[in-house]
PDB file of N, CA, C, O and CB in Angstrom:
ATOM      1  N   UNK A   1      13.263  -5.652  23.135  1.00  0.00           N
ATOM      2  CA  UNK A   1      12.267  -4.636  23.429  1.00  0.00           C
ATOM      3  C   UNK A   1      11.073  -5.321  24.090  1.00  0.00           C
ATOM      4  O   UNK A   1      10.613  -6.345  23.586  1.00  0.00           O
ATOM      5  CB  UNK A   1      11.839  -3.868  22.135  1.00  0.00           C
ATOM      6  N   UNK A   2      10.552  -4.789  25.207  1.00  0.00           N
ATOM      7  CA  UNK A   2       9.313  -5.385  25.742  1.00  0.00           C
ATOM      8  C   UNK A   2       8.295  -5.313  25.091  1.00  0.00           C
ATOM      9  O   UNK A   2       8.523  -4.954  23.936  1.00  0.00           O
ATOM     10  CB  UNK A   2       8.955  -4.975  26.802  1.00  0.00           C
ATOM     11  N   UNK A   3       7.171  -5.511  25.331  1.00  0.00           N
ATOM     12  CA  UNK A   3       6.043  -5.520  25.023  1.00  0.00           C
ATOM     13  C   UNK A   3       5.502  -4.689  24.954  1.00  0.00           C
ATOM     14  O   UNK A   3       4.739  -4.569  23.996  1.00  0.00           O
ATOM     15  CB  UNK A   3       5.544  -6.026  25.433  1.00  0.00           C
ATOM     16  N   UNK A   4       5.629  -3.431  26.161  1.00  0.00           N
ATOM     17  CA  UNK A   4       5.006  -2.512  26.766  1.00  0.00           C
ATOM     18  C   UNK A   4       5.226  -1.538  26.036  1.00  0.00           C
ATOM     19  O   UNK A   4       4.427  -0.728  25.565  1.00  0.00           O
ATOM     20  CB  UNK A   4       5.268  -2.329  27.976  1.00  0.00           C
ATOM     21  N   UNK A   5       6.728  -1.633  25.897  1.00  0.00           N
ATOM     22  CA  UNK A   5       7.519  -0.630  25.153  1.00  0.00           C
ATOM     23  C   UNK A   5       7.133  -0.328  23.487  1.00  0.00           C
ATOM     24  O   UNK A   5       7.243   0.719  22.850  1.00  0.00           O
ATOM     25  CB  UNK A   5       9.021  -1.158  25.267  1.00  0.00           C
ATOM     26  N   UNK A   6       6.607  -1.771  23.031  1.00  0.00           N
ATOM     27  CA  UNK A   6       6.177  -1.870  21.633  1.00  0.00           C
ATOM     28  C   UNK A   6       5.292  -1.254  21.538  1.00  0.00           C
ATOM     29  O   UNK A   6       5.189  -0.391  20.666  1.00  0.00           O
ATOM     30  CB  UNK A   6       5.904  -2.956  21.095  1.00  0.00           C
ATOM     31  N   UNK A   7       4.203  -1.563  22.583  1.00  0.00           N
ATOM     32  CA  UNK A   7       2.616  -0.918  22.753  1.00  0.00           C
ATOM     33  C   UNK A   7       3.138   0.290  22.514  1.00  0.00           C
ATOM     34  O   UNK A   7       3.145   0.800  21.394  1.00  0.00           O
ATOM     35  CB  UNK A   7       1.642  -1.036  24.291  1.00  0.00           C
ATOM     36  N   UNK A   8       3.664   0.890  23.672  1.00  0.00           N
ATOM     37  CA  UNK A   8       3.918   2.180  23.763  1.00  0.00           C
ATOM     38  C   UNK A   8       4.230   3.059  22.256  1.00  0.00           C
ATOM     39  O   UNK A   8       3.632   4.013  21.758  1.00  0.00           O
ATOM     40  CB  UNK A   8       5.074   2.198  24.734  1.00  0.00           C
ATOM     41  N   UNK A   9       4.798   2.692  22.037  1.00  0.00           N
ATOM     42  CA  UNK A   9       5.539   3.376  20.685  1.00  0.00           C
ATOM     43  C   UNK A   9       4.648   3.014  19.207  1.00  0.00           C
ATOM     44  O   UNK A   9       4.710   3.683  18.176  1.00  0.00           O
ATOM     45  CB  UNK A   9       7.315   2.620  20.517  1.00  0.00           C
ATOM     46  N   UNK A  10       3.970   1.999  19.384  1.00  0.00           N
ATOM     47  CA  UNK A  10       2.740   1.959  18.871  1.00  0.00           C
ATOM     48  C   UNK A  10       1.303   3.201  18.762  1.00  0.00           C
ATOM     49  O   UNK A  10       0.780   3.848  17.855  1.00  0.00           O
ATOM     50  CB  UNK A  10       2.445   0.914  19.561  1.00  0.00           C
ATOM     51  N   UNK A  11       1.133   3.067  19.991  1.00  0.00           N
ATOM     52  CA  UNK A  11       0.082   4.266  20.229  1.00  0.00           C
ATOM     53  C   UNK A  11       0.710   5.758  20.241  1.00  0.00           C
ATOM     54  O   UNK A  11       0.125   6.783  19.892  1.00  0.00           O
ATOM     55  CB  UNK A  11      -0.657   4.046  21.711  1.00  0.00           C
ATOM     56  N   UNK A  12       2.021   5.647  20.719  1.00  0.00           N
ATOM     57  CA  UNK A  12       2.643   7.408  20.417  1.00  0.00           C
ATOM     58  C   UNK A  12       2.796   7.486  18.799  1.00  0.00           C
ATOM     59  O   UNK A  12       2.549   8.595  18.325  1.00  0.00           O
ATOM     60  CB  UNK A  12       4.560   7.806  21.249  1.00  0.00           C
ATOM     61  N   UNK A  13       3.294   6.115  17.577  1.00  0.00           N
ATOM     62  CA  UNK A  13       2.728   6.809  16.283  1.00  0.00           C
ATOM     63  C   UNK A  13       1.669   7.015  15.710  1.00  0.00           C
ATOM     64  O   UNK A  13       1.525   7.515  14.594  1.00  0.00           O
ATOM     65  CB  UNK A  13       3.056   6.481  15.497  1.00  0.00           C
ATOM     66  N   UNK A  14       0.601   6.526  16.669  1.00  0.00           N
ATOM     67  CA  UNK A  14      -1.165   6.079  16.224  1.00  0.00           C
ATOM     68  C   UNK A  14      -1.262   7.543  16.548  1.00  0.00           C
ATOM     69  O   UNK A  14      -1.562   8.291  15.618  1.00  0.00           O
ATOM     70  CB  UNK A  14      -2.411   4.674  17.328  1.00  0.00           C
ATOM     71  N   UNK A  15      -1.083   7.976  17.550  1.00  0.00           N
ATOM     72  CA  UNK A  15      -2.015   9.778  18.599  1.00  0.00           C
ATOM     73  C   UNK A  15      -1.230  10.611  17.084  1.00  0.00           C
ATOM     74  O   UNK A  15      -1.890  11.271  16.281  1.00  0.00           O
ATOM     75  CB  UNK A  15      -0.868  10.694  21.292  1.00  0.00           C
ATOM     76  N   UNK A  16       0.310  10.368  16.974  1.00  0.00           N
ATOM     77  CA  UNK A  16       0.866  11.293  16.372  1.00  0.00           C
ATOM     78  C   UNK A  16       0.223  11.658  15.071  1.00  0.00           C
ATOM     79  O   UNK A  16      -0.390  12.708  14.874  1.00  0.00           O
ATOM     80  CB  UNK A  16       2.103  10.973  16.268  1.00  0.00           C
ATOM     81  N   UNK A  17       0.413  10.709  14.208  1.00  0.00           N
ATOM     82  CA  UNK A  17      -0.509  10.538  12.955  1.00  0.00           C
ATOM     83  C   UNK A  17      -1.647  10.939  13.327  1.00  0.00           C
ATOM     84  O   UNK A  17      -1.901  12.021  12.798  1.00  0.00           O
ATOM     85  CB  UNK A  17      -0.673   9.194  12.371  1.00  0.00           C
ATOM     86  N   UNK A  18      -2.391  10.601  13.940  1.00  0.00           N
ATOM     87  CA  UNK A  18      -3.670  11.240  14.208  1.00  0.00           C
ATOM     88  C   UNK A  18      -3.935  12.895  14.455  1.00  0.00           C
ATOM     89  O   UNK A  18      -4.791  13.582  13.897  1.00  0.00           O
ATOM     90  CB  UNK A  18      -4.087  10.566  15.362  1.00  0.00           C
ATOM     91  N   UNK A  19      -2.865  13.356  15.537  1.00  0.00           N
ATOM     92  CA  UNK A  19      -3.100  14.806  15.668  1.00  0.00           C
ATOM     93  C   UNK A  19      -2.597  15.333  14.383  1.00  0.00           C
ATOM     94  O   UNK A  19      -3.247  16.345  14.121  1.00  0.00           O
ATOM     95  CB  UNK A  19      -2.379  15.483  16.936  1.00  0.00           C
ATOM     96  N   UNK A  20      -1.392  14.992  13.128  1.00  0.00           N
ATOM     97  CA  UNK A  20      -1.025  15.566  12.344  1.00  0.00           C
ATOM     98  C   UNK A  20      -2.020  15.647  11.236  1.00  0.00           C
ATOM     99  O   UNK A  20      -2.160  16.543  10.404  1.00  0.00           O
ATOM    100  CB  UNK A  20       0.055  15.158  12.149  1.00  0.00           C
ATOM    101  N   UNK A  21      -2.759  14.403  11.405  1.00  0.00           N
ATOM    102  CA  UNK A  21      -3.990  14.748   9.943  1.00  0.00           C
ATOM    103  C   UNK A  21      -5.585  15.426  10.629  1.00  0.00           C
ATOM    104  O   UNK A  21      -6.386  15.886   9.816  1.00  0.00           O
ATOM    105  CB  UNK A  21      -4.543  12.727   8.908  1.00  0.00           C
ATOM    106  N   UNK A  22      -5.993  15.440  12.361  1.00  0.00           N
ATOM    107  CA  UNK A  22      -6.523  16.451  12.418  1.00  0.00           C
ATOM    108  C   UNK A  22      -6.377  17.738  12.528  1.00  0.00           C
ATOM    109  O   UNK A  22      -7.360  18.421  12.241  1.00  0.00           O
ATOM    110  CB  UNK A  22      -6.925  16.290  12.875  1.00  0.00           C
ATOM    111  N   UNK A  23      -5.254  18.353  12.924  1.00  0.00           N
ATOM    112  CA  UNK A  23      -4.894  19.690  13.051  1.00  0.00           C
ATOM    113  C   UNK A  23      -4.248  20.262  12.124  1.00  0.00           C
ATOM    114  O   UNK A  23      -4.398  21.461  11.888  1.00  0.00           O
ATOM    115  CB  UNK A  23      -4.275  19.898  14.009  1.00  0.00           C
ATOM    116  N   UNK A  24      -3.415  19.477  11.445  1.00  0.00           N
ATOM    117  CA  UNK A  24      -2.599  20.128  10.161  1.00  0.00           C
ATOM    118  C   UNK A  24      -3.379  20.420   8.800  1.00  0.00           C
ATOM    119  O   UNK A  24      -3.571  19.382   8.166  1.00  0.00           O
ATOM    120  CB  UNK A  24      -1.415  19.109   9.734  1.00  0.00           C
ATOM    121  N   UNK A  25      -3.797  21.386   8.289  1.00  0.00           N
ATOM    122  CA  UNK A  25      -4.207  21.553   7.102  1.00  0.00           C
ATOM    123  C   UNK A  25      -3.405  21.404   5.756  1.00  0.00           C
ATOM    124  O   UNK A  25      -2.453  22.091   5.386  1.00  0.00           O
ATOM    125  CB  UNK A  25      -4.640  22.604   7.198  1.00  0.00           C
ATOM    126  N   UNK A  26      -4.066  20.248   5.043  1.00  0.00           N
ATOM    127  CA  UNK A  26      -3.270  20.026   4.152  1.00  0.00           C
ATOM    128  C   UNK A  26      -4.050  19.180   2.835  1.00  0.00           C
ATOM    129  O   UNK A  26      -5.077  18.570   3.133  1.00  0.00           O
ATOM    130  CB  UNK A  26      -2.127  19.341   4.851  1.00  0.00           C
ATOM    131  N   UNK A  27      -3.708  19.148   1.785  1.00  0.00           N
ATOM    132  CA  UNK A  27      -4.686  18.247   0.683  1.00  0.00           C
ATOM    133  C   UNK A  27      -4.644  16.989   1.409  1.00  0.00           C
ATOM    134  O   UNK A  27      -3.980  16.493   2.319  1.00  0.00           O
ATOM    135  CB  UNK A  27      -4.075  18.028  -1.074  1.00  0.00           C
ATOM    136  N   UNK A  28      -5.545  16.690   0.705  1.00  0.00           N
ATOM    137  CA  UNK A  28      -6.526  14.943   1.363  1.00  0.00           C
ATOM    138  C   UNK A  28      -4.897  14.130   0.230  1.00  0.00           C
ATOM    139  O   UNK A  28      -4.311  13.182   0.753  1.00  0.00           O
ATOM    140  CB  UNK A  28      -9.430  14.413   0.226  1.00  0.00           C
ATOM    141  N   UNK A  29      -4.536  14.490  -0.786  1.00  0.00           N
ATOM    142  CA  UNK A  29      -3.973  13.403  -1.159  1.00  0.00           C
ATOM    143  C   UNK A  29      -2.301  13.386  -0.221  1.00  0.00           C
ATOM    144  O   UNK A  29      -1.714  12.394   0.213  1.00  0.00           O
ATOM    145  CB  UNK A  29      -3.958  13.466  -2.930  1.00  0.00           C
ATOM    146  N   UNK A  30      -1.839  14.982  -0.133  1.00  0.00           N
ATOM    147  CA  UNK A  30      -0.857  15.051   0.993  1.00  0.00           C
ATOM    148  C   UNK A  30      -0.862  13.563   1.770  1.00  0.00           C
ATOM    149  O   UNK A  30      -0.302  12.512   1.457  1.00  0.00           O
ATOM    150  CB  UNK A  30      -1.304  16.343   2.065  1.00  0.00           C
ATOM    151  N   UNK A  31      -1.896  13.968   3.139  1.00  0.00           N
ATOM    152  CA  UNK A  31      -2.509  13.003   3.985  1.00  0.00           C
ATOM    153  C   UNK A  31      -2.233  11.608   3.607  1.00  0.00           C
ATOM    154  O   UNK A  31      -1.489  10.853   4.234  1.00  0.00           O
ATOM    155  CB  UNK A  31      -3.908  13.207   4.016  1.00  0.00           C
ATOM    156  N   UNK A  32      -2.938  11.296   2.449  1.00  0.00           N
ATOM    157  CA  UNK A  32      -2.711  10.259   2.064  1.00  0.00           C
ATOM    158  C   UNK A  32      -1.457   9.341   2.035  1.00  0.00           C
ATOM    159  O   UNK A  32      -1.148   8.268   2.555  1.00  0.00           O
ATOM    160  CB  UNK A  32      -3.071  10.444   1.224  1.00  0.00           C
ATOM    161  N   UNK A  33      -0.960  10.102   1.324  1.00  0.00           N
ATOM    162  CA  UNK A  33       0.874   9.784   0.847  1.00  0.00           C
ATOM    163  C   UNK A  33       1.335   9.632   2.456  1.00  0.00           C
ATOM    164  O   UNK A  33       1.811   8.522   2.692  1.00  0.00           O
ATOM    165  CB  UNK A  33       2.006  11.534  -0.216  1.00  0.00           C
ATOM    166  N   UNK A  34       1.284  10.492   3.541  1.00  0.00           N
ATOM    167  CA  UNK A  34       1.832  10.296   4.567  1.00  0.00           C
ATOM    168  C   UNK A  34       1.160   8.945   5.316  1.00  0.00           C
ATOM    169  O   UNK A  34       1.909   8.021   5.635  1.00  0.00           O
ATOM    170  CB  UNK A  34       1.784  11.557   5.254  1.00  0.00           C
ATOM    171  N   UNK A  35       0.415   8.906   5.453  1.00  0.00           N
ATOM    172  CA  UNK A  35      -0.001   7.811   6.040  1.00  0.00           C
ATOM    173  C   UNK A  35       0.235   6.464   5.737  1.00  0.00           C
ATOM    174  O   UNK A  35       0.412   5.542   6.532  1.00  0.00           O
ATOM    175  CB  UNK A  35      -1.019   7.909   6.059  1.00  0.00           C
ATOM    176  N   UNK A  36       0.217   6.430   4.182  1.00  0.00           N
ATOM    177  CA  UNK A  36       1.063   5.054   3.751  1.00  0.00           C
ATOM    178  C   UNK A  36       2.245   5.123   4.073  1.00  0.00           C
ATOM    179  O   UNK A  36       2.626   4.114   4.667  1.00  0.00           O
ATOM    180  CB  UNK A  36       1.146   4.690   2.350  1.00  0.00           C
ATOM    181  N   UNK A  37       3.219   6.126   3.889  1.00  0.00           N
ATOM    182  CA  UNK A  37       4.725   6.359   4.512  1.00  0.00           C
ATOM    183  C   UNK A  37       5.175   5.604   5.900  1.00  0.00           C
ATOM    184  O   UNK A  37       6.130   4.849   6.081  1.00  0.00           O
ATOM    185  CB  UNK A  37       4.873   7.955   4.840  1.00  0.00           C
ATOM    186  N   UNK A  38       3.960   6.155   7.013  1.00  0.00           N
ATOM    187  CA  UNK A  38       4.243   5.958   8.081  1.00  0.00           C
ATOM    188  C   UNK A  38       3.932   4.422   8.101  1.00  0.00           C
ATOM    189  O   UNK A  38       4.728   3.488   8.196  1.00  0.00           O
ATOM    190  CB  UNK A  38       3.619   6.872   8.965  1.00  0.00           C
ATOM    191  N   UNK A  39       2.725   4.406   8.001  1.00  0.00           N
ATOM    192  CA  UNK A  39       2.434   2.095   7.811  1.00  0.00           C
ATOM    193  C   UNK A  39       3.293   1.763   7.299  1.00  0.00           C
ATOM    194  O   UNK A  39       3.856   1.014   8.097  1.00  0.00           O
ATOM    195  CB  UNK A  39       1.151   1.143   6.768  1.00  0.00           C
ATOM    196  N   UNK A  40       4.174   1.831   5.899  1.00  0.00           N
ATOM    197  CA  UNK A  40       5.054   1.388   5.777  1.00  0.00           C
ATOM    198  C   UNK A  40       6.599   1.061   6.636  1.00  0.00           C
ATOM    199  O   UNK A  40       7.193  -0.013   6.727  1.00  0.00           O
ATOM    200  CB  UNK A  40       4.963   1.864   5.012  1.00  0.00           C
ATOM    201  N   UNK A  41       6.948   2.340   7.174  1.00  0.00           N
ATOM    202  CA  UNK A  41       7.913   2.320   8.056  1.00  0.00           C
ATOM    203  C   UNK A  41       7.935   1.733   9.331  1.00  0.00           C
ATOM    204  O   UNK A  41       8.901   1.251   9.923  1.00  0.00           O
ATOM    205  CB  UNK A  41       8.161   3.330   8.198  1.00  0.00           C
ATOM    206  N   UNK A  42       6.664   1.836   9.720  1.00  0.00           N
ATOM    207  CA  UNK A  42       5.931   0.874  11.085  1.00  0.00           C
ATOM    208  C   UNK A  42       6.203  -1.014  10.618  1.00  0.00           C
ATOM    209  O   UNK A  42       6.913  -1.803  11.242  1.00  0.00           O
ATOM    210  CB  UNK A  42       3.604   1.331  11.155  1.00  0.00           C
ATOM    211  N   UNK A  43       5.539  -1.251   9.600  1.00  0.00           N
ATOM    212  CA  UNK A  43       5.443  -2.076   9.186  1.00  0.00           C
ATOM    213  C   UNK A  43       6.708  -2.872   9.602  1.00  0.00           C
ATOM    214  O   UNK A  43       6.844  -3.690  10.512  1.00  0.00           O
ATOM    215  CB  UNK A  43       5.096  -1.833   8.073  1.00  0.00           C
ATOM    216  N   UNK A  44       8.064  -2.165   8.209  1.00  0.00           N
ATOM    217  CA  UNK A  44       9.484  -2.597   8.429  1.00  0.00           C
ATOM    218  C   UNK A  44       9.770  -2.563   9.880  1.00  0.00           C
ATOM    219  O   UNK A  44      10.301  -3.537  10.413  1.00  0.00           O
ATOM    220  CB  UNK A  44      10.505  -1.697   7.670  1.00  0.00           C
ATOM    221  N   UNK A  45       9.433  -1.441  10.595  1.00  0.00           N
ATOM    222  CA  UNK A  45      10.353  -1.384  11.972  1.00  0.00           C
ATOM    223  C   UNK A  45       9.436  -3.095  12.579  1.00  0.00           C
ATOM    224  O   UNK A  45      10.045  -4.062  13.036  1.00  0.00           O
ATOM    225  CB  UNK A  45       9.979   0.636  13.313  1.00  0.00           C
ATOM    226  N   UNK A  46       8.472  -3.041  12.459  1.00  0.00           N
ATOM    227  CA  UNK A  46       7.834  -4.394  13.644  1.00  0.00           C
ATOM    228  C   UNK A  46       8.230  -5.459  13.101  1.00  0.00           C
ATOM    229  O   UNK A  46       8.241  -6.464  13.812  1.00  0.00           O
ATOM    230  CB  UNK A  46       6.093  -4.659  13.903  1.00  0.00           C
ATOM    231  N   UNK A  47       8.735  -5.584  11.496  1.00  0.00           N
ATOM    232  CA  UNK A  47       9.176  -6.757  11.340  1.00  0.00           C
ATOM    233  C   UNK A  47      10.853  -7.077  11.474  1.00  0.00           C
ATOM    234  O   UNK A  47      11.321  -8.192  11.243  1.00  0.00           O
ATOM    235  CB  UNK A  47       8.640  -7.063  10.115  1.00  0.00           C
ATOM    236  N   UNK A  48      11.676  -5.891  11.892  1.00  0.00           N
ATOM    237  CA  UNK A  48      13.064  -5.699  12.194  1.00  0.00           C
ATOM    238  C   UNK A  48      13.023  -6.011  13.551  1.00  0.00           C
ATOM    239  O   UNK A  48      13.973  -6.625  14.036  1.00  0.00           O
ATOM    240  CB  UNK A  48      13.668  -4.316  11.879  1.00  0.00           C
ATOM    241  N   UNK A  49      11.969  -5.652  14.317  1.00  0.00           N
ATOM    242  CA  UNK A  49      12.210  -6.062  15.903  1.00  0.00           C
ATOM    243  C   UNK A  49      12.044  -7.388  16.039  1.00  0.00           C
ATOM    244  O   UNK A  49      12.692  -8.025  16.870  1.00  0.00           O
ATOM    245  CB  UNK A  49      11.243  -5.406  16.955  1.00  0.00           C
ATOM    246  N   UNK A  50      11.201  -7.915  15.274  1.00  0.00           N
ATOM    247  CA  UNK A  50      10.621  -9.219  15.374  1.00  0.00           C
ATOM    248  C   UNK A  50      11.421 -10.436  14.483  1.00  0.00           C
ATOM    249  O   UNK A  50      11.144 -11.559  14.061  1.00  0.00           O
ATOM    250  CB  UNK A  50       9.112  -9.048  14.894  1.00  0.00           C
ATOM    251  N   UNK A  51      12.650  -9.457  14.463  1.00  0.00           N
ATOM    252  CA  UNK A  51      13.800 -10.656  13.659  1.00  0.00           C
ATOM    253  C   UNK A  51      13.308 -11.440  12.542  1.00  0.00           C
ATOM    254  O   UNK A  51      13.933 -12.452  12.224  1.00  0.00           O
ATOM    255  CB  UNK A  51      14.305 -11.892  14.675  1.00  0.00           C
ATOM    256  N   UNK A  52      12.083 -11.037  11.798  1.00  0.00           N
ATOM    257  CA  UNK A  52      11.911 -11.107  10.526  1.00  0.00           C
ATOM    258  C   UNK A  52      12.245 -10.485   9.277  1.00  0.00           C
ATOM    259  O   UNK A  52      12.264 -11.099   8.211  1.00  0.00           O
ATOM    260  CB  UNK A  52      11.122 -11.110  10.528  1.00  0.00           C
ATOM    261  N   UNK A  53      12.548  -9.077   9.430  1.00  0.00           N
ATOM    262  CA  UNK A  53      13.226  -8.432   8.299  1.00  0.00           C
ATOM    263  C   UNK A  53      14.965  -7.886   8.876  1.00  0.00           C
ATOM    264  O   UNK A  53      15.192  -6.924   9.610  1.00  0.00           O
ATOM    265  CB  UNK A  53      12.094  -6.987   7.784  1.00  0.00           C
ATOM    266  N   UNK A  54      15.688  -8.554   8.453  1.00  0.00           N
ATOM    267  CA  UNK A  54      17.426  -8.250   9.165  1.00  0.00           C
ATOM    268  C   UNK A  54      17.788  -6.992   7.890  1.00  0.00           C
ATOM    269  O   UNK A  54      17.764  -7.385   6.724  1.00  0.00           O
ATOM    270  CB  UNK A  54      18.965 -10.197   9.048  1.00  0.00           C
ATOM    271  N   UNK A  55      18.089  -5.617   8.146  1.00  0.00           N
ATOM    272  CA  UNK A  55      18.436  -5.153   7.675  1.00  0.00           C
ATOM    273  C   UNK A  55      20.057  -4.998   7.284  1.00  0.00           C
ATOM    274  O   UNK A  55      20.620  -3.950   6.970  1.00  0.00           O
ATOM    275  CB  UNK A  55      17.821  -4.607   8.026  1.00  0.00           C
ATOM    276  N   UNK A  56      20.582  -6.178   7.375  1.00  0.00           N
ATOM    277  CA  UNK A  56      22.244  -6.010   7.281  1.00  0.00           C
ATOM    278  C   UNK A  56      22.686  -7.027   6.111  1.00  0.00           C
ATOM    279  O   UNK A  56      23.831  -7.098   5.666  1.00  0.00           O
ATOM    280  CB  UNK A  56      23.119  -6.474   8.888  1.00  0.00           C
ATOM    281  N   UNK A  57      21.488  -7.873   5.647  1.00  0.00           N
ATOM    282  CA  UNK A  57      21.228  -8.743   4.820  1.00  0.00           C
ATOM    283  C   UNK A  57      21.116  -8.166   3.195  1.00  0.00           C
ATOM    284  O   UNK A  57      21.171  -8.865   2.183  1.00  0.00           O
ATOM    285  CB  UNK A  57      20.040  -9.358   5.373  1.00  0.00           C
ATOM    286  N   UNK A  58      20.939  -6.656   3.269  1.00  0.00           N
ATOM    287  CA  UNK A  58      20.633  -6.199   1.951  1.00  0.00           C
ATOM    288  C   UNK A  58      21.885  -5.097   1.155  1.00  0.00           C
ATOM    289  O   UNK A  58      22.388  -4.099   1.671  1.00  0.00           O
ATOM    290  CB  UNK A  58      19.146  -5.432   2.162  1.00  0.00           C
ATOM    291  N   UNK A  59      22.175  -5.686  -0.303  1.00  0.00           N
ATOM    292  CA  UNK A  59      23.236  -5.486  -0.378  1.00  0.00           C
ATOM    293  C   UNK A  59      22.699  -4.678  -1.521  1.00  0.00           C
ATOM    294  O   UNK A  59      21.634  -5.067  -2.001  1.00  0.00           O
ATOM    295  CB  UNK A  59      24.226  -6.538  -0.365  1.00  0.00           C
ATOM    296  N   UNK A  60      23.402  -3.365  -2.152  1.00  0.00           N
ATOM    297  CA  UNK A  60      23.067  -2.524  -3.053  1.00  0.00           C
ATOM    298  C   UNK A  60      24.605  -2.918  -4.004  1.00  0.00           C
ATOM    299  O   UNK A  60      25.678  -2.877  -3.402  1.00  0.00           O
ATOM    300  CB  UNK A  60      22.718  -0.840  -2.375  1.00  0.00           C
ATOM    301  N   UNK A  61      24.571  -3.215  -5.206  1.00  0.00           N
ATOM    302  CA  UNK A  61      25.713  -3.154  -6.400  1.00  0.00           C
ATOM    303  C   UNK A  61      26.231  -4.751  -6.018  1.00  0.00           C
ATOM    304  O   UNK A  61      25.450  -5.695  -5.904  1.00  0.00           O
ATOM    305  CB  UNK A  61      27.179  -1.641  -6.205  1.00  0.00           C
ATOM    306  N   UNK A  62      27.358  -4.820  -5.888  1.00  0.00           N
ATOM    307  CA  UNK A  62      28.423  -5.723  -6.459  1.00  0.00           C
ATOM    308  C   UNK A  62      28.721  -5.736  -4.759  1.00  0.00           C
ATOM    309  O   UNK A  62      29.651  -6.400  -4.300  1.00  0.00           O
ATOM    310  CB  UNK A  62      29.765  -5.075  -7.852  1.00  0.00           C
TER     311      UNK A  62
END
């Protein structure tokens, strides 16, 4: 993935998150909960691109 492309998809979840907690009416703790959701998932995805977190590595049971 380029750079550009990272940016990109960066700032389209920054605007998104942003228009969803100014326009959407909803409790402040709602909001809340989502926004850690999304950092979190951001988080994993930049460290999956960045060949620091390998998701094929994680094994559930036996």
């Amino acid at each position: 993935m380029d750079l550009i492309q990272l940016v990109l998809v960066l700032v389209a979840v920054g605007v998104g998150l942003w228009l969803i907690n100014r326009f959407i009416p909803m409790d402040s703790k709602i909001k809340q909960i989502l926004n850690i959701v999304v950092v979190i998932v951001v988080v994993l995805w930049l460290l999956k691109v960045f060949g620091i977190f390998d998701t094929s590595t994680i094994h559930i049971g036996k």
